[in-house]
C-alpha positions as CSV (number, residue, x, y, z in Angstrom):
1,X,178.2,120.7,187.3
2,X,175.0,121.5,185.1
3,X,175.3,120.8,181.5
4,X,174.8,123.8,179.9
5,X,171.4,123.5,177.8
6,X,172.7,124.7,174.2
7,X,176.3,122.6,174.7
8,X,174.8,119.5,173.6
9,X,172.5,120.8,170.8
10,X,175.9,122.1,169.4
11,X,176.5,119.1,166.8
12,X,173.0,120.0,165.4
13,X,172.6,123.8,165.7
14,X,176.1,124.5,164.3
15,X,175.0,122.4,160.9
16,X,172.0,123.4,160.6
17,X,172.9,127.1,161.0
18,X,175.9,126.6,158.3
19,X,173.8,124.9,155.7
20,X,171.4,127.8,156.4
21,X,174.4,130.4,156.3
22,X,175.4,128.7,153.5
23,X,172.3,127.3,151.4
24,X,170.0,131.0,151.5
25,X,172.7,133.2,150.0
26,X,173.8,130.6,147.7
27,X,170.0,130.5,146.4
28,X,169.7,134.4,146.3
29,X,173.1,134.5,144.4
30,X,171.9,131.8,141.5
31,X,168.3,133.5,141.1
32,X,170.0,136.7,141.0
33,X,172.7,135.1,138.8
34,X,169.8,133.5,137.0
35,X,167.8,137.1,136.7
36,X,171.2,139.0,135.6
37,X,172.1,136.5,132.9
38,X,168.4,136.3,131.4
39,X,168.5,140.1,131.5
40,X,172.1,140.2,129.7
41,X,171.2,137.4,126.8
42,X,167.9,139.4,126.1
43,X,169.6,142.8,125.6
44,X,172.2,141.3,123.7
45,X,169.4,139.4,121.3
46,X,167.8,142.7,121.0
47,X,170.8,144.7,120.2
48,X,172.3,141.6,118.0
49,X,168.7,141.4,116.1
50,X,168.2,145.3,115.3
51,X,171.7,145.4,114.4
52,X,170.4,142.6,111.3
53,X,167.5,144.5,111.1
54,X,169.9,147.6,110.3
55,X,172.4,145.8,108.3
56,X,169.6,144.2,106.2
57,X,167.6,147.4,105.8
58,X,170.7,149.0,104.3
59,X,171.6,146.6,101.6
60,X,168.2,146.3,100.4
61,X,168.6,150.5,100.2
62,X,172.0,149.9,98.2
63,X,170.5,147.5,95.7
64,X,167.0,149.5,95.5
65,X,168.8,152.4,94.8
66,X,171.2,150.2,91.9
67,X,167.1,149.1,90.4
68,X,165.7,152.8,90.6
69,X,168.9,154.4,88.5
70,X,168.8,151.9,86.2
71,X,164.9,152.4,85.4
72,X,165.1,156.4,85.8
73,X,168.3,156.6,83.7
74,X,166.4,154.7,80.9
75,X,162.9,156.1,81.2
76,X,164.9,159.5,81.3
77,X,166.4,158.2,77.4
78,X,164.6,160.4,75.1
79,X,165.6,158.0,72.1
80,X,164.0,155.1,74.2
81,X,160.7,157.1,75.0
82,X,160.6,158.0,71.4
83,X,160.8,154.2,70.5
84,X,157.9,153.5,73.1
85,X,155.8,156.1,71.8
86,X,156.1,154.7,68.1
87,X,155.8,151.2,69.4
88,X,152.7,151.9,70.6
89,X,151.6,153.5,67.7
90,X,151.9,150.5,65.7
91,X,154.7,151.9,63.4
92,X,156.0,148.3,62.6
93,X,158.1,145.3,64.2
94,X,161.3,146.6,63.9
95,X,161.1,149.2,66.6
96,X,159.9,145.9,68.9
97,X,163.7,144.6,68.0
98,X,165.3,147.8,69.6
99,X,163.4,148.2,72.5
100,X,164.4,144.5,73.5
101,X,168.2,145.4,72.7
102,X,168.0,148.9,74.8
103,X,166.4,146.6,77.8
104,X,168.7,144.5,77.5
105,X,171.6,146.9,77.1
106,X,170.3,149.2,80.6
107,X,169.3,145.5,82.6
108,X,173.0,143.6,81.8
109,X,175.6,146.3,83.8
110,X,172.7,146.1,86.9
111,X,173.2,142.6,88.5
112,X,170.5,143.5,90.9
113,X,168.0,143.3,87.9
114,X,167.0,140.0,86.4
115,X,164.5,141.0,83.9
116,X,163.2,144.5,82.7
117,X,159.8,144.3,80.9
118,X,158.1,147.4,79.1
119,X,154.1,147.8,79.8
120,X,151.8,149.4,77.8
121,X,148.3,149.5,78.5
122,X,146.1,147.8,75.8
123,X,148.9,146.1,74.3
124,X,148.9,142.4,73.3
125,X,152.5,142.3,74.1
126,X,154.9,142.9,77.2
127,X,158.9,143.4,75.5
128,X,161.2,141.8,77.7
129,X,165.2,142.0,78.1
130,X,166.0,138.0,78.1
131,X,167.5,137.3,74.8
132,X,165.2,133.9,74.3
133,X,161.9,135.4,76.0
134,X,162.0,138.9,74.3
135,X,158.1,139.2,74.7
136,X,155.3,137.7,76.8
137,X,151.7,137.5,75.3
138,X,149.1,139.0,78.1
139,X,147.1,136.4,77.8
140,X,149.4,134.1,79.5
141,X,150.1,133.6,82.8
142,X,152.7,135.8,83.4
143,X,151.9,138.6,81.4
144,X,148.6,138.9,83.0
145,X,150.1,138.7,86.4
146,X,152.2,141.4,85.0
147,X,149.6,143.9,83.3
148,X,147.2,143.5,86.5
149,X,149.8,144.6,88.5
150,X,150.3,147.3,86.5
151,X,146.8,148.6,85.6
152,X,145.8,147.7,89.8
153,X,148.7,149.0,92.4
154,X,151.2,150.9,89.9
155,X,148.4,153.5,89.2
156,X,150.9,155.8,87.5
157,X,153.5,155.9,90.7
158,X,156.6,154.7,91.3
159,X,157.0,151.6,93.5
160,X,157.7,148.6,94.9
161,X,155.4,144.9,94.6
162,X,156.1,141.7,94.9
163,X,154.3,138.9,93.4
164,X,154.7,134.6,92.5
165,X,157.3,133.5,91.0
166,X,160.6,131.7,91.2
167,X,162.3,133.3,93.8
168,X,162.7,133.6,97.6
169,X,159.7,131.3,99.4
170,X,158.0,131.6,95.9
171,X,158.0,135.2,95.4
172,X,160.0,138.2,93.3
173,X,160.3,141.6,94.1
174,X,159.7,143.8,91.2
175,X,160.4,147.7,90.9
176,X,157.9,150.0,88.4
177,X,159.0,153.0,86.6
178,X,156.4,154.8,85.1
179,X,157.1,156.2,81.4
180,X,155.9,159.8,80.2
181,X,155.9,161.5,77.3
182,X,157.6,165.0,77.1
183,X,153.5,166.6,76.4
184,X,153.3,164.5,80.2
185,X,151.0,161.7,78.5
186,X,151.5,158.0,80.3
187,X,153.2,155.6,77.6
188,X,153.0,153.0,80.2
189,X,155.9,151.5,83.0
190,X,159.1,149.9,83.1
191,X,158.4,146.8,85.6
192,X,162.4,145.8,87.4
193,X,162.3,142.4,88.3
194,X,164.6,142.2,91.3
195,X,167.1,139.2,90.5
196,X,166.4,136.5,92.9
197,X,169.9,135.9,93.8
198,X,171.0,139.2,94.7
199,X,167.8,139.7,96.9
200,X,168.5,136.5,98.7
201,X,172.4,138.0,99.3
202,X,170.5,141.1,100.7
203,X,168.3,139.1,103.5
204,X,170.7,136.3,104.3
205,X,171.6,137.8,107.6
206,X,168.0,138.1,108.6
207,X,166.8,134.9,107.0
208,X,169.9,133.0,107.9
209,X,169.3,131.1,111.5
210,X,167.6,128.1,112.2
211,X,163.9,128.8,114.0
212,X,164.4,132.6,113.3
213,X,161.0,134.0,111.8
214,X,161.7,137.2,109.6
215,X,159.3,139.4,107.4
216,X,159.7,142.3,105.5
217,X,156.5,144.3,104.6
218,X,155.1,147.8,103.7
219,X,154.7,150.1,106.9
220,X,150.8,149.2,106.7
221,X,151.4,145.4,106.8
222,X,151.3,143.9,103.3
223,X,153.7,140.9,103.3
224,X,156.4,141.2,100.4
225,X,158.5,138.9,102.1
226,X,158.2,136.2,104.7
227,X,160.3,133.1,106.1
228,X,156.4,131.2,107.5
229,X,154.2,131.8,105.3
230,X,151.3,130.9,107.5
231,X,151.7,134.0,109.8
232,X,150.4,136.1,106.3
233,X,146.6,136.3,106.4
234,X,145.0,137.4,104.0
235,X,148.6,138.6,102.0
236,X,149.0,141.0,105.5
237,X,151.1,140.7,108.9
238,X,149.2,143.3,110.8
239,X,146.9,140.3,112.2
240,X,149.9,137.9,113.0
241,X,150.0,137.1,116.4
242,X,153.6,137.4,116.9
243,X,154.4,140.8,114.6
244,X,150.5,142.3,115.5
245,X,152.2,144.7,118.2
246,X,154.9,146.2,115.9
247,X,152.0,147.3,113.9
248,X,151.5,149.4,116.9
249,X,154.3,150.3,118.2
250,X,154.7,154.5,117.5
251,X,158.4,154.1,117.3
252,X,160.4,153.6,114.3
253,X,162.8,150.8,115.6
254,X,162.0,148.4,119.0
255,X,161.9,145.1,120.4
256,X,159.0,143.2,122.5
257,X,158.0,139.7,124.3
258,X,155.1,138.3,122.4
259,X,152.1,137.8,125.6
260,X,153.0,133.9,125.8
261,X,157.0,134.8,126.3
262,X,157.7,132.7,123.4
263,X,159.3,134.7,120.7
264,X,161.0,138.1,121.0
265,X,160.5,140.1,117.7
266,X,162.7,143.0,116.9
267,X,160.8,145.4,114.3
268,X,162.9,148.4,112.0
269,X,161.6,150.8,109.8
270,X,163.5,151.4,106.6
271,X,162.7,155.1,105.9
272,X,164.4,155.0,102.7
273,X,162.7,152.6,100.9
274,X,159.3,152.4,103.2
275,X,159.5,148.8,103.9
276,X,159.5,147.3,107.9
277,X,161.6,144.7,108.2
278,X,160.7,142.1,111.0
279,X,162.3,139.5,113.2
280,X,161.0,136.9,115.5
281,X,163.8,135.0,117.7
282,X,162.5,131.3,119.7
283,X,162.5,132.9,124.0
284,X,164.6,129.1,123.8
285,X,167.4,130.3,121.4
286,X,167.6,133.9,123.5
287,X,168.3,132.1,127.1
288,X,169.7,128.9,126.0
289,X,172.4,128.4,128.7
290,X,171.9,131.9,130.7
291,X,171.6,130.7,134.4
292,X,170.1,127.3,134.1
293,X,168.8,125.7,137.2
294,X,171.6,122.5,137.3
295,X,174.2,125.4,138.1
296,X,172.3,126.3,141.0
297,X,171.8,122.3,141.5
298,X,175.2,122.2,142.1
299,X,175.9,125.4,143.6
300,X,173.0,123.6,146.5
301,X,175.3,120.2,146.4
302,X,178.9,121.5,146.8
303,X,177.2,123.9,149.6
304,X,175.5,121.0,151.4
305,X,178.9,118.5,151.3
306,X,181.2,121.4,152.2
307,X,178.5,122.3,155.0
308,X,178.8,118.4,156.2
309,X,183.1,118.3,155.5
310,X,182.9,121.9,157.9
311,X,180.6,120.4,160.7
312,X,182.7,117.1,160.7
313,X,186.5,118.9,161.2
314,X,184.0,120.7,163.8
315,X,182.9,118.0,165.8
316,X,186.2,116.3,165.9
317,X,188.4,119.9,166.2
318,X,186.0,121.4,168.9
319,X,183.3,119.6,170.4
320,X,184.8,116.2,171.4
321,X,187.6,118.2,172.8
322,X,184.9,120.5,175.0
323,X,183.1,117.6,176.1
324,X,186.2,115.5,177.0
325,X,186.8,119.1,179.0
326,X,183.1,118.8,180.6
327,X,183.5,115.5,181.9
328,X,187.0,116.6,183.6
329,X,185.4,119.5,185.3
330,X,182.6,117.2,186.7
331,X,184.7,115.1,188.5
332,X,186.7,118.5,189.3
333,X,183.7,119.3,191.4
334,X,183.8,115.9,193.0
335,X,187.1,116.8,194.2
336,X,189.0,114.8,191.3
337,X,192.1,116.6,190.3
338,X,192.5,114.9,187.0
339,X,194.5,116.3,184.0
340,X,193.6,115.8,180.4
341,X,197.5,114.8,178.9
342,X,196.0,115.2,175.2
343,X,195.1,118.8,173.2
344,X,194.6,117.7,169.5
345,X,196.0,120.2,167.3
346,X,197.7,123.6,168.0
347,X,194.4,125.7,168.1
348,X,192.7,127.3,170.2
349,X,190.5,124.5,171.7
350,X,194.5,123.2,172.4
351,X,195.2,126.0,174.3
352,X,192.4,126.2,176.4
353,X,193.0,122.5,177.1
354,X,196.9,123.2,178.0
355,X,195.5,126.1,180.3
356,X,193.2,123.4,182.0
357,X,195.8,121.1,182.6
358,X,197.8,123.9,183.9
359,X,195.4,124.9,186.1
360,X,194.8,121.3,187.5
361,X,198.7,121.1,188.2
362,X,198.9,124.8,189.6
363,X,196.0,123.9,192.0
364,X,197.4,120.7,193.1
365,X,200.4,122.7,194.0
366,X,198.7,125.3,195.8
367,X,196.6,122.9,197.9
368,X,199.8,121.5,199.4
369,X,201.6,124.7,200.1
370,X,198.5,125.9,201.7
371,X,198.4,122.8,203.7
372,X,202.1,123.4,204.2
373,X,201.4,127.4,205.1
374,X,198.5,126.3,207.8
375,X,201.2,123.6,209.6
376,X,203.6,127.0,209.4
377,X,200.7,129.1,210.9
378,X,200.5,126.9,213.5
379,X,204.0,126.7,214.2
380,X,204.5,130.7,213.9
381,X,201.8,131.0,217.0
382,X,203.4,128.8,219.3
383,X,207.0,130.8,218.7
384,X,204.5,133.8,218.9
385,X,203.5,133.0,222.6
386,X,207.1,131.8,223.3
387,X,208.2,134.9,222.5
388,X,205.6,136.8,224.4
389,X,207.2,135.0,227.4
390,X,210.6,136.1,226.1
391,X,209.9,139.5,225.9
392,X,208.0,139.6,229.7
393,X,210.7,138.2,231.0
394,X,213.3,140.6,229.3
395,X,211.1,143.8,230.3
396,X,211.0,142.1,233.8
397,X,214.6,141.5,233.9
398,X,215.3,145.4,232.5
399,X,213.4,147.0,235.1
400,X,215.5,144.8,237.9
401,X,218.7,146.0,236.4
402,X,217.3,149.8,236.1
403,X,216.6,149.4,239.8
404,X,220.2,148.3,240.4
405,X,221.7,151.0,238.3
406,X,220.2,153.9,240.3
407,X,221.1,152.5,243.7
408,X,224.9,152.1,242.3
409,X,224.4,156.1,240.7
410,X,225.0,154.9,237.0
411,X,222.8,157.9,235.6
412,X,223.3,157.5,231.6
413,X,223.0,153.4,231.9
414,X,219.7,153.9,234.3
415,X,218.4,156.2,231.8
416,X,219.1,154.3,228.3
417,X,218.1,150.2,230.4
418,X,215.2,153.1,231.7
419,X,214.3,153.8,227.4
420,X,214.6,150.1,226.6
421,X,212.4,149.0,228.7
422,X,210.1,151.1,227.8
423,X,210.5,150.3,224.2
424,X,209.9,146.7,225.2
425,X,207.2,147.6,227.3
426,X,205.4,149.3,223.5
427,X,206.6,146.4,221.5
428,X,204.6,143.2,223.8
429,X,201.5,145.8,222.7
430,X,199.6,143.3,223.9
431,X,200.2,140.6,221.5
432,X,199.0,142.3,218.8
433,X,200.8,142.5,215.4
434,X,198.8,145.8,214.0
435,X,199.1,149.0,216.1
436,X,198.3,152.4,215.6
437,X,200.9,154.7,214.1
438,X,201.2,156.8,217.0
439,X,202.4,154.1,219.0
440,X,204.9,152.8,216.2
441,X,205.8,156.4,215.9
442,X,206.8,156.5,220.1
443,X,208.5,153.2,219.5
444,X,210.8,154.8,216.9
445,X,211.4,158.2,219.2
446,X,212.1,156.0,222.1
447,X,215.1,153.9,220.0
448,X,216.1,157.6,218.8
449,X,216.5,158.6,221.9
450,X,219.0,155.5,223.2
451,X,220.9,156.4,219.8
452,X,221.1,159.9,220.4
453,X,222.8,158.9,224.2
454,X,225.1,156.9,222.3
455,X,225.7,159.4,219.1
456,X,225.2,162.9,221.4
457,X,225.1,166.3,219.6
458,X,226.9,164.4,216.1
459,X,223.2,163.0,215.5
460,X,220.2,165.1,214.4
461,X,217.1,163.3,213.8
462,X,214.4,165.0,212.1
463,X,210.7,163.5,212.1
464,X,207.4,164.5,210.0
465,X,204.2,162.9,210.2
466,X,200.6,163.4,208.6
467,X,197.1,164.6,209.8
468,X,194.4,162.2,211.3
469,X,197.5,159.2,211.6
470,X,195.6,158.2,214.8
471,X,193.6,156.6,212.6
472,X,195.5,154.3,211.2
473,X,197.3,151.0,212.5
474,X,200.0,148.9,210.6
475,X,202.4,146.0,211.4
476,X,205.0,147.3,214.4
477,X,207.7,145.2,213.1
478,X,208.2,146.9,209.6
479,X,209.7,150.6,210.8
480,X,212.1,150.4,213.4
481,X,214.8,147.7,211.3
482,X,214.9,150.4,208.4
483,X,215.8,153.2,211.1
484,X,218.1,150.7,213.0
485,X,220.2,149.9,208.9
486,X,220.1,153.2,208.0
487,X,222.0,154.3,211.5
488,X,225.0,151.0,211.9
489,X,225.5,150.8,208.0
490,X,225.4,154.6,207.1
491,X,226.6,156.1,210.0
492,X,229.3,154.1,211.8
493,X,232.0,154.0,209.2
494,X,231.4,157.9,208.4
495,X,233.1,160.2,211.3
496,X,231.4,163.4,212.0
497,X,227.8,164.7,212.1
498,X,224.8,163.5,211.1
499,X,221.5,164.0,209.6
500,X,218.8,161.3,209.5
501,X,215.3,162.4,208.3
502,X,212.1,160.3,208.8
503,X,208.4,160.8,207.6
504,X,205.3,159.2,207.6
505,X,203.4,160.7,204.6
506,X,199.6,160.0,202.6
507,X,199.9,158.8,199.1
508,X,195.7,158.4,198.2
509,X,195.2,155.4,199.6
510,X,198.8,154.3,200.5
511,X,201.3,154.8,203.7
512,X,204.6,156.3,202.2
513,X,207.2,156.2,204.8
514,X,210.5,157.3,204.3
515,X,214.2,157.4,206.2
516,X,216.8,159.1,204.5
517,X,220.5,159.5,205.9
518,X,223.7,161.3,204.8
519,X,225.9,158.4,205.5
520,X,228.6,156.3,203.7
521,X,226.2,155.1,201.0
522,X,226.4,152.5,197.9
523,X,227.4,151.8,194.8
524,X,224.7,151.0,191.9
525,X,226.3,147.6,192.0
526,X,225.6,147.1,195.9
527,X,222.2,148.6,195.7
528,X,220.7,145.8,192.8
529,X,222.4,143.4,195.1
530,X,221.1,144.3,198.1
531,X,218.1,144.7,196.2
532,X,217.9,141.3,194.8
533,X,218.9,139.7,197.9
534,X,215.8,141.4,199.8
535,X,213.6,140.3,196.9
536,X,214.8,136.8,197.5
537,X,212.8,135.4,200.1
538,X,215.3,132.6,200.8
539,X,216.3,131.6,204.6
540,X,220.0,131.9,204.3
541,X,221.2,134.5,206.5
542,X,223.6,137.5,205.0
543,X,223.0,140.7,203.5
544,X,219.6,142.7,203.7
545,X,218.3,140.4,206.4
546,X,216.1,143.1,208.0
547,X,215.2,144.0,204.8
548,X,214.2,140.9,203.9
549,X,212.4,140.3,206.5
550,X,210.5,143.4,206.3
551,X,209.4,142.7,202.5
552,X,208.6,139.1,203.2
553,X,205.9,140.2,205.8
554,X,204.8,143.2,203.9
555,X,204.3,140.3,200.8
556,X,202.5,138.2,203.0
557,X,200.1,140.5,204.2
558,X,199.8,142.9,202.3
559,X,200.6,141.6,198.6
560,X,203.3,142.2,195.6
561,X,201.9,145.3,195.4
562,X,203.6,146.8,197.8
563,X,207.1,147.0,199.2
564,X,210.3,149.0,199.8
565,X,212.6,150.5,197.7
566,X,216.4,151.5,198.0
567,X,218.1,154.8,196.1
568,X,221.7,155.2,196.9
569,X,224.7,157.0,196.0
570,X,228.4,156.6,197.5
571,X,229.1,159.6,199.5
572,X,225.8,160.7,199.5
573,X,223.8,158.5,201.5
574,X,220.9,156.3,201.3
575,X,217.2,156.5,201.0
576,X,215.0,153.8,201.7
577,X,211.1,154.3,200.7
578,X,208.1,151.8,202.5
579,X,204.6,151.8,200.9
580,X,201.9,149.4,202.8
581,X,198.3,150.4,202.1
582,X,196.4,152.7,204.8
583,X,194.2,150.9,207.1
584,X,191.9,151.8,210.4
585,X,191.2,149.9,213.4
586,X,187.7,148.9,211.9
587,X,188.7,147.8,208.8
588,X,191.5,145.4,210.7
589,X,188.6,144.0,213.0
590,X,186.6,143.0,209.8
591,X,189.2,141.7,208.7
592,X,190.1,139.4,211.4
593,X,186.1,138.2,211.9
């Protein structure tokens, strides 16, 4: 036997297609993994990041709005506007004492205030609301800081500056209110110095993680605010290389990758108080943990072992038993019957095994009966020749006592010894065990004929055949036994007439021949015994012999497929149906060579 090329690259095709069926979509699924969870942490920084941005934005709003009613409530005071403009006249000290107690009075409710000063242009003196600072010369450090501010960015307007000082990363937010008289003359500004505190309570849930860079500016880029203070040049963020872009950006709110991936800054506008407020998150602190490469690691590993474990249980489960299965059906070829005697488990590969030892046992068993079947053969052809001899000498012997019978004028026993020779005469057919139908047909007319001498007029026999049955030859032996059951075990023990119909008939491809009678009949009970002694095939002698006979020769030539069947009824009579498959004189001779 060849060895079949791919068999014995089995144990290293099978692995190395697993691990590739295995290793390929487990990569592909932890990149994609990888890819989905990046994607998922940066939309939830972004969303988590604006939403500070919002929440930030809107408490500075509240506690803007708390610094701008304060100073318009008191600039609106037409007592305290009176008081300024005197003040500034230089109508005496005392109206210095209650200015300091009205900024005190309007800065205590307001906790978002630390310190409210009043500036007047070309004073020596800024009024304050701090009980033990209640004015600051301008000629020191604060008060200049203060009066540039004023006279440089206030400009008459209301708004927003921060400069130094004690608070958040070195620097206050302050709020100026610009004072008018009721004629519309400037008597200078109230300057709201945010209170340190209360602004940090604001930012704390932009300013409050580790790494996190956050800003908050005007829309232009001036820096009032900012966590790393070396991103402000020149007091601006518009040149920062990570905030530069949101500069840009046309939108109002957004979120960006700076070019070298590292930070992702969120940027929000604050429309009501004109500030954007900036955030800038470490691209380490956004994907820390999303689809790292050691879950893939072991994604690979557990793959690879369970790839290994798989081809193992393989190896041992179906390959060793197939090549213990080779190696039997080599030595099968060399005419070595040899069974395997062990399966493994109750698989598949176990049951092809079992079927192999089956087989080995079944052919075993069939070489011997065919042995057994050619010593038979043998034997059936010399009782085939002896019986040729029989039969000459019977026809010989007939035709002596025909001879006799005439000369002693015994018409009816001359005619009938006249038919059965004849009969016998058909039947040697030269040996042959196939004849044509017609012949078998003028075998059965010539026994009808002795039957009807024996019945007379109390016997009809009716007889049908087909078209082109010349063609056709079949065993002789199979026909006349049926006729010969249906006439001693229907007929004899039924007085009066009878009726026995015969046909030969075409079924496609089959011979359907037929005998039914109108004798004595049988039970249901009789019929599956007769039935199932016919089907038997055993050598004892009894019931159905003919029959028997007749199936075991139509089995043995012929096959299971065909047979005779039995329909009876008491009373009625009995039908008894052949079917042997149509064959010619040519396809008999083919046969045979």
């Amino acid at each position: 036997m060849k060895t079949i090329p791919w068999y014995k690259r089995i144990p290293i095709l099978i692995p190395m297609i697993l691990l590739l069926v295995t290793l390929i979509p487990t990569i592909a699924f932890g990149i994609r993994d990888r890819q989905v969870s990046r994607q998922t942490r940066i939309q939830d920084a972004q969303r988590e990041t604006l939403e500070r941005l919002r929440e930030t934005a809107l408490l500075l709003q509240n506690t803007m709005q708390e610094v701008e009613a304060c100073a318009g409530e008191l600039s609106s005071l037409d007592s305290f506007l009176d008081l300024t403009e005197q003040y500034g006249a230089g109508s005496g000290s005392g109206l210095r004492s209650q200015i300091t107690l009205q900024l005190g009075q309007s800065a205590w409710p307001c906790s978002s205030i630390s310190t409210l000063y009043l500036i007047r242009e070309g004073a020596d003196t800024i009024l304050t609301s701090q009980p033990d600072q209640k004015q600051l010369a301008v000629s020191g450090e604060e008060g200049r800081q203060l009066l540039a501010f004023y006279e440089e960015e206030t400009q008459g307007q209301a708004t927003w500056t921060v400069f130094p000082g004690t608070g958040l990363d070195g620097q206050e937010i302050v709020y100026w209110r610009p004072l008018y008289t009721s004629e519309g003359n400037l008597l200078g500004a109230l300057a709201c110095r945010m209170d340190a505190g209360h602004f940090a309570g604001a930012v704390s849930s932009l300013w409050g993680e580790s790494g996190w860079v956050s800003a908050i500016t005007t829309y232009p880029g001036r820096a009032l605010s900012c966590t790393a203070p070396g991103e402000v040049q020149g007091g601006s963020l518009a040149h920062s290389a990570i905030f530069s872009q949101a500069y840009q950006e046309q939108e109002n709110t957004g979120t960006y990758f700076t070019e070298d991936g590292e930070w992702l800054v969120a940027h929000y506008n604050s429309l009501e108080n004109g500030w954007k407020l900036l955030c800038a998150v470490p691209s380490g602190q956004v994907f820390e943990g999303a689809g790292s490469w050691g879950y893939l690691l072991v994604l690979i590993l557990s793959g690879t072992a369970s790839v290994l474990l798989g081809c193992l249980l393989l190896f041992r489960l179906v390959i060793r038993p197939l090549q213990r299965l080779q190696v039997k059906m080599e030595r099968m070829e060399q005419g070595q019957l040899e069974t395997l005697d062990r399966y493994g488990t109750e698989n598949e590969i176990g049951v092809i095994l079992r079927a192999y030892d089956h087989m080995i046992v079944r052919l075993r068993k069939l070489i011997n009966d065919v042995y057994v079947q050619q010593l038979l053969r043998k034997q059936a052809q010399l009782s085939a020749l002896q019986s040729q001899m029989d039969e000459h000498f019977l026809y010989n012997t007939l035709n002596t006592i025909y001879c006799q019978a005439s000369q002693e004028q015994a018409p009816t026993s001359a005619a009938m010894i006249l038919l059965l020779s004849r009969y016998f005469r058909l039947n040697l057919s030269s040996g042959q065990e196939k004849i044509p139908l017609p012949e078998i047909l003028e075998l059965i007319q010539s026994y009808l004929k002795i039957q009807q001498m024996r019945y007379g007029q109390s016997l009809e026999c009716r007889l049908e055949t087909f078209p082109e049955m010349e063609r056709y030859v079949s065993l002789k032996y199979l026909y006349q036994p049926i006729i010969e059951n249906a006439i001693v075990h229907g007929f004899e023990k039924k007085l009066g007439s009878h009726l026995l119909e015969i046909s030969f008939g075409r079924e496609g491809e089959r011979l359907r021949f037929v005998v039914k009678d109108d004798g004595v009949g049988m039970s249901p009970e009789q019929c599956r015994e007769v039935t199932a002694e016919m089907n038997s095939f055993d050598r004892i002698h009894g019931k159905g012999y003919a029959l028997r006979n007749i199936q075991e020769q139509i089995r043995l030539t012929y096959g299971p497929a065909y047979g005779i069947q039995i329909e009876s009824a008491v009373g009625e009579g009995t039908t008894v149906t052949l079917e042997v498959p149509l064959e010619t004189r040519q396809e008999e001779e083919r046969r045979l060579q």
